[in-house]
FIDREN-274168 format. One line per 8 residues: number of its first residue (from 1); their letters; for each residue x, y, z of N, C-alpha, C. Coordinates in pm, 1 decimal, padded with zeros to 6 digits, m for minus. Layout:
NUM	A	X/Y/Z/X/Y/Z/X/Y/Z | ...
This chain:
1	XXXXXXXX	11128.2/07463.0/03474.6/11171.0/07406.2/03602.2/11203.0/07519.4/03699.9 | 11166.0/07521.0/03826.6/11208.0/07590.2/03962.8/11270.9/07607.0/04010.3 | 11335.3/07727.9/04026.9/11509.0/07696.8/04032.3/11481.1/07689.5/04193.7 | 11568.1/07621.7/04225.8/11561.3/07596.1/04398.0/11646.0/07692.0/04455.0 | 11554.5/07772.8/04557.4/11656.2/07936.6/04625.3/11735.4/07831.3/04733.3 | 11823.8/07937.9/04717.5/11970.1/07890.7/04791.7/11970.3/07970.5/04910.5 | 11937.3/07855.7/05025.8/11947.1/07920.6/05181.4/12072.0/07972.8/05237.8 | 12109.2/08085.6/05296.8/12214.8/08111.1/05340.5/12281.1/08029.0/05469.5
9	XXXXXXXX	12398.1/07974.6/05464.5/12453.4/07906.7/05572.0/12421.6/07924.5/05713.2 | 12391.3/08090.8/05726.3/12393.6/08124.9/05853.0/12302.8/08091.6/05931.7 | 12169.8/08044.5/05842.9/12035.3/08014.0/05952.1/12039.1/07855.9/05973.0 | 12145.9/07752.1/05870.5/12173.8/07644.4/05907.8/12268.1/07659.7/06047.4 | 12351.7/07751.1/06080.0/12396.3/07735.1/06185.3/12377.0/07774.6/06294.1 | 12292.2/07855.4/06320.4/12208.4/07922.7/06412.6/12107.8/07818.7/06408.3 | 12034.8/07739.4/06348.1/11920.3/07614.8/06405.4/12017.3/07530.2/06458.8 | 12163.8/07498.0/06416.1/12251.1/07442.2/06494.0/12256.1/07416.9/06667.6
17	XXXXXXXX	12278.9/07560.8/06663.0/12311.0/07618.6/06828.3/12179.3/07613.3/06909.7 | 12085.2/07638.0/06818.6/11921.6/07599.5/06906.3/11931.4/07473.2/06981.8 | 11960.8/07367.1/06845.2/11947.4/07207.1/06885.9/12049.3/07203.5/06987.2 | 12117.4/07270.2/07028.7/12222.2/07232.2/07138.7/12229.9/07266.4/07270.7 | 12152.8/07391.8/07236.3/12089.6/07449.3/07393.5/11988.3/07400.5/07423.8 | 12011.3/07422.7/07586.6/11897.0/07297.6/07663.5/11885.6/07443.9/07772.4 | 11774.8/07383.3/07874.0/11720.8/07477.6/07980.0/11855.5/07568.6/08026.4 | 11822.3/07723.2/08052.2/11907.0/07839.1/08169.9/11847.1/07826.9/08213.6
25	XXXXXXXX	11884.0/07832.8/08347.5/11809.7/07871.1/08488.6/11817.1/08042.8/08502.5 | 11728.2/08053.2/08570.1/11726.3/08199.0/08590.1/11789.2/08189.5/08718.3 | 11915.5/08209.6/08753.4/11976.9/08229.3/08874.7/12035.7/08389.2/08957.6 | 11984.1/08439.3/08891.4/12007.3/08605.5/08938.2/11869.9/08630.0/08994.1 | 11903.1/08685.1/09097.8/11791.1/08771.0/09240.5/11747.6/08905.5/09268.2 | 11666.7/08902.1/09239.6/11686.4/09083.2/09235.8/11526.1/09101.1/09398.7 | 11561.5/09159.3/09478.8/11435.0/09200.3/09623.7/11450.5/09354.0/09582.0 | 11328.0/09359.9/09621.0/11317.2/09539.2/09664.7/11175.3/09566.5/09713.9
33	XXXXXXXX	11190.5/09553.1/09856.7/11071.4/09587.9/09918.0/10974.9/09475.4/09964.8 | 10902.6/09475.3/09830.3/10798.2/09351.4/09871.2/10835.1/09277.8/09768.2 | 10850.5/09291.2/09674.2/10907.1/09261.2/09521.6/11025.9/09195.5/09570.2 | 11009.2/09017.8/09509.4/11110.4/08925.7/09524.8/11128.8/08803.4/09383.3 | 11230.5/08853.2/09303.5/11173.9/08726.9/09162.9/11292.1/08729.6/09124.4 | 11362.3/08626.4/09048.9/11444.2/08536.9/08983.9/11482.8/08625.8/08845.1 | 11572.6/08614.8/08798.7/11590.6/08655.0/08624.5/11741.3/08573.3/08585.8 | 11708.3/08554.8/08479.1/11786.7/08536.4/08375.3/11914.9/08654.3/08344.3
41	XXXXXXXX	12073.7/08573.0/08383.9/12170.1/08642.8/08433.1/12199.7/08667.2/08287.0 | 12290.6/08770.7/08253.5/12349.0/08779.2/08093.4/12437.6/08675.5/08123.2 | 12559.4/08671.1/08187.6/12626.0/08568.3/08220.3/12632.6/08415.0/08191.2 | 12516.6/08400.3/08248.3/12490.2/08245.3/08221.3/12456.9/08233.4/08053.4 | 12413.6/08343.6/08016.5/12354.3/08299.4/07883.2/12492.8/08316.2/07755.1 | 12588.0/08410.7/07814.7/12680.1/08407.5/07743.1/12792.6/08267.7/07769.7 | 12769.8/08203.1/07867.6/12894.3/08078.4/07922.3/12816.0/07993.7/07818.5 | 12664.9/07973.2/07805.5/12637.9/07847.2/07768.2/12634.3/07863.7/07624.5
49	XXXXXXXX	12608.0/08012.9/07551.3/12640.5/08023.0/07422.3/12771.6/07997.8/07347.7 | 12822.2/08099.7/07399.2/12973.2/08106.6/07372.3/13024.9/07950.7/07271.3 | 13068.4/07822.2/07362.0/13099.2/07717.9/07313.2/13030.3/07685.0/07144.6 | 12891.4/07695.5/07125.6/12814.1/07695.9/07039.6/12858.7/07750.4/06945.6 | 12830.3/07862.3/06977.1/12872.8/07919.4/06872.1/13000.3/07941.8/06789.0 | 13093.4/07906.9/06908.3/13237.3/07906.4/06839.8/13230.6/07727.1/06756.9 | 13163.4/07638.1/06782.4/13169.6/07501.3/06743.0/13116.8/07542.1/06604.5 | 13033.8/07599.1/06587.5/12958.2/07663.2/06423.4/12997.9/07752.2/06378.1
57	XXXXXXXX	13096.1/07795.4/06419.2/13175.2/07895.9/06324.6/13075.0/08027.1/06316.1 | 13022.6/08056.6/06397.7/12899.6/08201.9/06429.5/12994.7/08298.0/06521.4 | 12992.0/08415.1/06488.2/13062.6/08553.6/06549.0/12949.4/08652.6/06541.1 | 12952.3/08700.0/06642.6/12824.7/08853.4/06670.2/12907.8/08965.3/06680.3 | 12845.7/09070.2/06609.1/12893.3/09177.9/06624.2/12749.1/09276.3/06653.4 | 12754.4/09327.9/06736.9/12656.7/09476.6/06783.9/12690.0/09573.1/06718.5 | 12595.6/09657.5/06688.8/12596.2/09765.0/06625.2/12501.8/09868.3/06706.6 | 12541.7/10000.8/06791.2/12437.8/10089.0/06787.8/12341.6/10175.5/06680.8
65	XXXXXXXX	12201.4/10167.2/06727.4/12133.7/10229.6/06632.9/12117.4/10402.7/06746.7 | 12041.2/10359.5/06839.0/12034.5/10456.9/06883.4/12079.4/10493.4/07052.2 | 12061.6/10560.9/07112.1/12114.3/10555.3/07270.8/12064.2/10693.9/07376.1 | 11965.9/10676.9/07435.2/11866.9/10789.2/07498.7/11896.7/10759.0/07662.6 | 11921.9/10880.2/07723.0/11943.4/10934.2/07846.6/11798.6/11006.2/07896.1 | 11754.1/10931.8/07958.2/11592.2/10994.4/08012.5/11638.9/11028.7/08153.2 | 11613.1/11123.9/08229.8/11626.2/11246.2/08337.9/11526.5/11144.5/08406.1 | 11449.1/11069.0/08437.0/11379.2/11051.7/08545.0/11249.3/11054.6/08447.7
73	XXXXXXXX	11155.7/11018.8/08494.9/10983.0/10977.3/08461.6/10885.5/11086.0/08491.6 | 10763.5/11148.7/08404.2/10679.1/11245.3/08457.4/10712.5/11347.8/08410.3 | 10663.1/11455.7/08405.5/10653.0/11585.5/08342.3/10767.0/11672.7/08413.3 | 10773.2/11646.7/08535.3/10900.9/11717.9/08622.6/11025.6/11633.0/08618.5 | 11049.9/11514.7/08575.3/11116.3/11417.1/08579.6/11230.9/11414.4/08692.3 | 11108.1/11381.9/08776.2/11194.2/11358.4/08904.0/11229.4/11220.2/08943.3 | 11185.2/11105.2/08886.1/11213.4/11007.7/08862.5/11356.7/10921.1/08864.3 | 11392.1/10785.5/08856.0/11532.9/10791.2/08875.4/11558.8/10777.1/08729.7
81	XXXXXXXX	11698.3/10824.7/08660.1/11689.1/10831.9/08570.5/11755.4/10700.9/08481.3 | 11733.4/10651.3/08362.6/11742.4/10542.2/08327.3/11809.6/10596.8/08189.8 | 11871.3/10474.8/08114.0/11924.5/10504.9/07999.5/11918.7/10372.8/07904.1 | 11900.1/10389.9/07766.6/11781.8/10336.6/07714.1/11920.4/10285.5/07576.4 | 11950.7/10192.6/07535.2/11989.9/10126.1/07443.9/11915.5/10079.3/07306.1 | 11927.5/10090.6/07191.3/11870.3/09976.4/07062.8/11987.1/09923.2/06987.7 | 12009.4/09799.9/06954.2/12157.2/09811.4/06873.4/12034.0/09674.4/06787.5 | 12155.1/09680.0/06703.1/12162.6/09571.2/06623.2/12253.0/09458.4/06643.2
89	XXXXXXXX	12235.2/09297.8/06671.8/12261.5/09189.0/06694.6/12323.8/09113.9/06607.1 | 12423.1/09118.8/06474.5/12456.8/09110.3/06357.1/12507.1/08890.7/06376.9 | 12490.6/08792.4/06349.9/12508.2/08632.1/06325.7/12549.7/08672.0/06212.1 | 12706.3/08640.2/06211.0/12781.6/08590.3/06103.4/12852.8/08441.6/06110.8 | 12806.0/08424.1/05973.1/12861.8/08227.5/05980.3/13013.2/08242.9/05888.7 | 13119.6/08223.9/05965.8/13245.1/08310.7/05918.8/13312.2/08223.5/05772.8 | 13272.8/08090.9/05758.8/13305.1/08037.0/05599.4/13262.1/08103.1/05517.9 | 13143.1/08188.8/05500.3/13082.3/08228.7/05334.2/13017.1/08382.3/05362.4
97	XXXXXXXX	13055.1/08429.6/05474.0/13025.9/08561.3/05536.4/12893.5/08588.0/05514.8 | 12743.6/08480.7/05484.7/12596.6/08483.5/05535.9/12591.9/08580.0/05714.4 | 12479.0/08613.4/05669.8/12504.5/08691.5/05790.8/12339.6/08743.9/05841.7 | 12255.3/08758.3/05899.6/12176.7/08773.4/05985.5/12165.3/08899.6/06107.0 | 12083.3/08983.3/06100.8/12055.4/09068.3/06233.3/11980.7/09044.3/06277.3 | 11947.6/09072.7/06466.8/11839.2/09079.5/06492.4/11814.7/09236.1/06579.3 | 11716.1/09279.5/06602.0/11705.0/09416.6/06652.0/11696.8/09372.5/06792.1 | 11730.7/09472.7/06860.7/11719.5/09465.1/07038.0/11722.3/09609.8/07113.4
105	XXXXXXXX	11649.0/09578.4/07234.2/11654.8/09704.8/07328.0/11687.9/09663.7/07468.6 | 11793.2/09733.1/07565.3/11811.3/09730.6/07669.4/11832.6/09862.0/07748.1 | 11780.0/09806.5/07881.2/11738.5/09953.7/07990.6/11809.9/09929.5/08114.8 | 11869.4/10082.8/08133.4/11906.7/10057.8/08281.2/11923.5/10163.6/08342.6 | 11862.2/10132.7/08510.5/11810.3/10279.0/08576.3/11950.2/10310.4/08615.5 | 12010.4/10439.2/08666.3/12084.6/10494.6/08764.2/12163.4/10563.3/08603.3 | 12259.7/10672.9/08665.1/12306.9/10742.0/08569.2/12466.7/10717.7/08613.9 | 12552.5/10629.7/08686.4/12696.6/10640.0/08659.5/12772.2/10595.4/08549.9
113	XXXXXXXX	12920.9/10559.0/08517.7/12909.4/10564.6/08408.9/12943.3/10367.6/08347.4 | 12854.3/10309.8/08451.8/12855.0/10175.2/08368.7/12724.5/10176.4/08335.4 | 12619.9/10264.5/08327.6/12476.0/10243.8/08299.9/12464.0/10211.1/08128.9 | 12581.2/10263.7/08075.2/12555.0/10229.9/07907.2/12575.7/10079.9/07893.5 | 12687.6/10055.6/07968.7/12725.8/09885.0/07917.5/12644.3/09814.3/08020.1 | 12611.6/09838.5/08125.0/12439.7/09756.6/08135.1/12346.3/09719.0/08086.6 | 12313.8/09845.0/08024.6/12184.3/09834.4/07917.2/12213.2/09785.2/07771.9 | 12374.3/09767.6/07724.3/12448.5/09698.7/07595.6/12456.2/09557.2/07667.8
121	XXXXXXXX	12458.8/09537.9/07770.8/12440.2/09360.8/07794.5/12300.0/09318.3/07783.1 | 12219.5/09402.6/07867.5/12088.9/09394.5/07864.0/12020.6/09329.5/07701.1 | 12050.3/09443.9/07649.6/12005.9/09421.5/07463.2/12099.0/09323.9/07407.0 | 12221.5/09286.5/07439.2/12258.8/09132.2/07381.5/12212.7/09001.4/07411.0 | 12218.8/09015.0/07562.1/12080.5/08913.3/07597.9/11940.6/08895.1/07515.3 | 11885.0/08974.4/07555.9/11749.7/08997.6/07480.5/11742.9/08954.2/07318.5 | 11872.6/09033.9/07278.8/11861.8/08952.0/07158.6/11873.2/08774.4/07115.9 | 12002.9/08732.5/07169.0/11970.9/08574.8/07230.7/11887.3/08501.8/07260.6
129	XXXXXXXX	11759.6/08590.2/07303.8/11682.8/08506.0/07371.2/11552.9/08510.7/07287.7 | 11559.6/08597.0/07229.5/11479.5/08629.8/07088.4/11516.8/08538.6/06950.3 | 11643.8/08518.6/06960.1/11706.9/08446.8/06873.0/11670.6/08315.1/06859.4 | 11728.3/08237.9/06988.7/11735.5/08119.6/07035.1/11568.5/08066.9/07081.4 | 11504.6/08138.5/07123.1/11383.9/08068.9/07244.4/11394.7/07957.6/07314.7 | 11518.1/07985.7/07408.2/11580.0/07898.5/07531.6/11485.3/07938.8/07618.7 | 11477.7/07814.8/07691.0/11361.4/07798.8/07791.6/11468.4/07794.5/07906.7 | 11393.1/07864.7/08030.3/11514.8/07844.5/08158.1/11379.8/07743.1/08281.5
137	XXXXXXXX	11293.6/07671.4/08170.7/11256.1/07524.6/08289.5/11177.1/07571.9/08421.7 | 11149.7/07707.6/08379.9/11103.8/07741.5/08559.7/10979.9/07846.6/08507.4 | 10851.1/07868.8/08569.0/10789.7/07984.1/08544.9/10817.6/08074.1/08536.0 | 10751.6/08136.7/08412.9/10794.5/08294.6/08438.4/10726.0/08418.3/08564.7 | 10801.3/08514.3/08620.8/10767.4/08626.2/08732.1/10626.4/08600.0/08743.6 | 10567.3/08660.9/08583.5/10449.7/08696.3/08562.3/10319.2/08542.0/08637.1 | 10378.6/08457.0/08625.2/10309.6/08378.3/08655.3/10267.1/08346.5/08806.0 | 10316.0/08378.5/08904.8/10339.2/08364.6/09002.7/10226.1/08432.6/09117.9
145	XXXXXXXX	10140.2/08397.2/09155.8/10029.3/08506.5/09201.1/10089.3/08572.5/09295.5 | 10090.1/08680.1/09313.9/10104.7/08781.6/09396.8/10040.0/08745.5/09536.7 | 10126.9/08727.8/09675.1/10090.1/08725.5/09805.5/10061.4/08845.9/09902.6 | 09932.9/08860.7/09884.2/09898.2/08947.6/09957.1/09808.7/08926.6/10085.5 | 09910.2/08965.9/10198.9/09854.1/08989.5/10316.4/09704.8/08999.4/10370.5 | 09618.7/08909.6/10424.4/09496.2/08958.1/10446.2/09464.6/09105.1/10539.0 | 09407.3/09190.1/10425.5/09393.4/09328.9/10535.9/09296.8/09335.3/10647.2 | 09331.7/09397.8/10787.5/09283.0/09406.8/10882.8/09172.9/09468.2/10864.0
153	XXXXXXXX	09059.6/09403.5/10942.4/08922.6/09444.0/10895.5/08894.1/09642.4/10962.0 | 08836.8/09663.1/10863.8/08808.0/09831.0/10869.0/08730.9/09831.4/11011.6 | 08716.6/09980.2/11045.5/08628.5/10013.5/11130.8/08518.7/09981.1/11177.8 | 08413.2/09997.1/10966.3/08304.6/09993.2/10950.6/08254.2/09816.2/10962.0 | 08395.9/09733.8/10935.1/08342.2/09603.7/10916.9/08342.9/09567.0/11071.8 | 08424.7/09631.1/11159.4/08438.6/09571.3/11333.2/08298.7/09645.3/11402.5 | 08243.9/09749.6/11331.4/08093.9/09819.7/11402.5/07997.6/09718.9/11340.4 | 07995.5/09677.0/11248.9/07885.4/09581.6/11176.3/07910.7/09445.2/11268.1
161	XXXXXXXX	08012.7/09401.5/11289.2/07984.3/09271.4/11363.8/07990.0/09283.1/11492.0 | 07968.0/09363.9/11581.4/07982.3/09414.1/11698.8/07808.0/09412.8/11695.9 | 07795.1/09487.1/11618.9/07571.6/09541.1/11591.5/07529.5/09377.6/11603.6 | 07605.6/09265.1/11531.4/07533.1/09137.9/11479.9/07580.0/09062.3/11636.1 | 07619.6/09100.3/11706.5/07648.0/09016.0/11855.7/07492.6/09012.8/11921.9 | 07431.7/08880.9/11938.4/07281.3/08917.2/12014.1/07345.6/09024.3/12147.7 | 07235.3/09076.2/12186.7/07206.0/09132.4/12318.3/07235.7/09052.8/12408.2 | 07300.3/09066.8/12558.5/07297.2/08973.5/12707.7/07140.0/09032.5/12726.5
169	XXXXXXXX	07130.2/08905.5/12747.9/06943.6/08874.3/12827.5/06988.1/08892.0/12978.5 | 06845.6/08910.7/13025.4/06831.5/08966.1/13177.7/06926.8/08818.6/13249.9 | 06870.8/08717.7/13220.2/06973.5/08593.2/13284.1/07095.0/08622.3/13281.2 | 07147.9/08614.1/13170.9/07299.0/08600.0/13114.9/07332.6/08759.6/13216.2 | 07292.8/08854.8/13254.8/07363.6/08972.8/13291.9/07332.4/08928.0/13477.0 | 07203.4/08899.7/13487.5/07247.0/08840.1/13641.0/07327.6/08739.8/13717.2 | 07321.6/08624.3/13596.3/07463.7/08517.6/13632.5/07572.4/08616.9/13623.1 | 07635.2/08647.4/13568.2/07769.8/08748.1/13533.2/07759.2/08808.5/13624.5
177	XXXXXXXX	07683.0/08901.6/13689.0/07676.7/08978.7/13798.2/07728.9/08928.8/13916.8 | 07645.6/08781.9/13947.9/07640.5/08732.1/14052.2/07810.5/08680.9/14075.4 | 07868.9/08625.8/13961.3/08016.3/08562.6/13932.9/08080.8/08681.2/14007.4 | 08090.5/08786.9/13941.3/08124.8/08888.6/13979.5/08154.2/08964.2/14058.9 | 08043.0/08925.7/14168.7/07999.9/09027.6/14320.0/08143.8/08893.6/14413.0 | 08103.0/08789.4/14336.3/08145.9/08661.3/14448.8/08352.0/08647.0/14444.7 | 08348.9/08717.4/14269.7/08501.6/08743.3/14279.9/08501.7/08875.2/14339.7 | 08457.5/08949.0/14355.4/08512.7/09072.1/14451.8/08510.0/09056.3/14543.6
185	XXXXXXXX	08430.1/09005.7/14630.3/08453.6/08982.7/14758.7/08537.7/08859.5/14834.6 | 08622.0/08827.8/14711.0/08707.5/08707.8/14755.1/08650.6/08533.0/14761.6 | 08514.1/08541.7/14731.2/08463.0/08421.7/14740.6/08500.0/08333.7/14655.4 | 08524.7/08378.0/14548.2/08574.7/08274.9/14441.8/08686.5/08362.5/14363.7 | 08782.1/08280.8/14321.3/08906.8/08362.4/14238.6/08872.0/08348.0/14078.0 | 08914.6/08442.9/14056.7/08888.6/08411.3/13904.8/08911.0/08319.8/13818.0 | 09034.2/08303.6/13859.7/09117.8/08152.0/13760.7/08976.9/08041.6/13726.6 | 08950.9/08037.6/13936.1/08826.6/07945.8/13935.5/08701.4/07974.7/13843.3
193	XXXXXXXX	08661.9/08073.7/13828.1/08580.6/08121.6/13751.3/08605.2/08135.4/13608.1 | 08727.2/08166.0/13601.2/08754.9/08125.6/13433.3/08711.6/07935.8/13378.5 | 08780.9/07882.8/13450.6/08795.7/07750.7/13431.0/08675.5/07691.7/13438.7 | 08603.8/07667.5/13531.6/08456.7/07675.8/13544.2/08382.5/07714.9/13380.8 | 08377.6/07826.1/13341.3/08287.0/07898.7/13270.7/08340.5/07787.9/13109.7 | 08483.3/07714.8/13108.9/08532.8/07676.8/12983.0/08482.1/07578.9/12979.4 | 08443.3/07481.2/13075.1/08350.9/07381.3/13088.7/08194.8/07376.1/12981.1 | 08141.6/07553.8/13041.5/08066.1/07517.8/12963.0/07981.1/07659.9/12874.6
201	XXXXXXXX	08101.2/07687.4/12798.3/08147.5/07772.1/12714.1/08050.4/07731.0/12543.5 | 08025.5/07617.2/12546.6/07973.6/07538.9/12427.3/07809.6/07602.0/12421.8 | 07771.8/07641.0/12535.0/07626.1/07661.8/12529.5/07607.5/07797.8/12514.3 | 07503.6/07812.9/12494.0/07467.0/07974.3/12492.5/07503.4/08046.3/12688.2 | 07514.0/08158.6/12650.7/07600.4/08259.3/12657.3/07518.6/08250.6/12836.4 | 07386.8/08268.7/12871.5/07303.9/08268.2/12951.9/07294.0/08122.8/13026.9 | 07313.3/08035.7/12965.1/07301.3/07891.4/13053.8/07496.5/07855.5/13087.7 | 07529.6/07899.8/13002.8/07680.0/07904.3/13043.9/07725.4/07975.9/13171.2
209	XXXXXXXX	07667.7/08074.4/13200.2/07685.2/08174.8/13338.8/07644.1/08078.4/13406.6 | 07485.3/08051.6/13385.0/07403.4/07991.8/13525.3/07473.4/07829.1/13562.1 | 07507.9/07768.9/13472.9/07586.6/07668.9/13523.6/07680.6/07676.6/13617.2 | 07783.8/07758.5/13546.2/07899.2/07820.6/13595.5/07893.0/07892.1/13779.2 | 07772.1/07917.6/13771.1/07738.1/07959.1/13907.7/07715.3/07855.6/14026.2 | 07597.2/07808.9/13930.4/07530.4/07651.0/14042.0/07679.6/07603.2/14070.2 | 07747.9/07544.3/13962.7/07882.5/07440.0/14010.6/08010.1/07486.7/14100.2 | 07996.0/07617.9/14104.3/08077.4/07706.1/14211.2/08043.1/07718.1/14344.0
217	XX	07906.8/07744.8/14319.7/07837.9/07794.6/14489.9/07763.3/07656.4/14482.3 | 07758.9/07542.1/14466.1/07689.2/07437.4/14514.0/07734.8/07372.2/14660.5
């Protein structure tokens, strides 16, 4: 007969706290520049754990494994400099002392001296969320297509459609002329001549003048 292995308490109470958590919102904002996206606060994730876990009798303890101070990015590391966390995530179920780790890493740029316990919230989160696979109900960053500005057409593309404009035909340059001679010498004002020409703007470029003329000087 098979002896039946004996599960440790702790992963009965940790599927506990799963079944009990429901959607985080990602309510933290982070802009910079053009860059505008949502994240997942440590905060929120510790208010909505917390209860849980104290209802199941679960206590975490962190443990550092390791802890790296990087100078900035690149061979000159002129970069801003960031500081780099791994700990261990320790689920203890406190009746029968079962107990569970999970590994984690957290990062955080600038060098004063809360950058360590940034990047120690950072990696408790992470671990949580690794733990748990709480959904926060909303797309993730990554999903989101990127809005980019239509770029102003190049040089080469405003000389190419400038080349593709037909030629003014001998008509089309003597109506225009004639418009022309008749606003300089005060005969007709332009406005009039604008307004006129919108009439009949729909036609090609050459019967549009000559209209524009006849219905002025008629």
């Amino acid at each position: 007969m098979t002896e039946k292995t004996e599960v440790p308490e702790v992963y009965a109470a940790l599927a506990r706290v799963m079944k009990g958590l429901s959607n985080i919102p990602r309510t933290g904002q982070m802009s910079f520049k053009n860059t505008h996206y949502s994240y997942l606060k440590a905060d929120d994730v510790q208010e909505r754990l917390y209860p849980l876990l104290v209802e199941n009798n679960l206590i975490t303890i962190p443990t550092f494994d390791t802890y790296n101070y990087i100078r900035g990015a690149g061979p000159d590391r002129t970069g801003v400099p960031f500081v780099e966390v791994h700990l261990g995530l320790t689920y203890v179920y406190v009746p029968d002392g079962s107990q569970v780790t999970v590994s984690s890493v957290g990062e955080c740029q600038g060098s004063d001296d809360k950058s360590v316990n940034k990047a120690l919230t950072q990696a408790i989160k992470n671990a949580h969320r690794a733990t748990f696979q709480f959904p926060s109900g909303e797309p993730e960053p990554d999903d989101y297509a990127p809005k980019e500005e239509p770029a102003a057409p190049s040089k080469v593309t405003r000389q190419v459609a400038q080349a593709r404009k037909p030629a003014q035909t001998a008509e089309e340059k003597e109506a225009q002329s004639q418009l022309q001679k008749l606003i300089t010498d005060g005969t007709l004002s332009k406005d009039d001549v604008n307004a006129a020409y919108t009439i009949h703007k729909n036609k090609d470029a050459a019967t549009a003048f000559r209209a524009t003329l006849a219905e002025l000087t008629k």
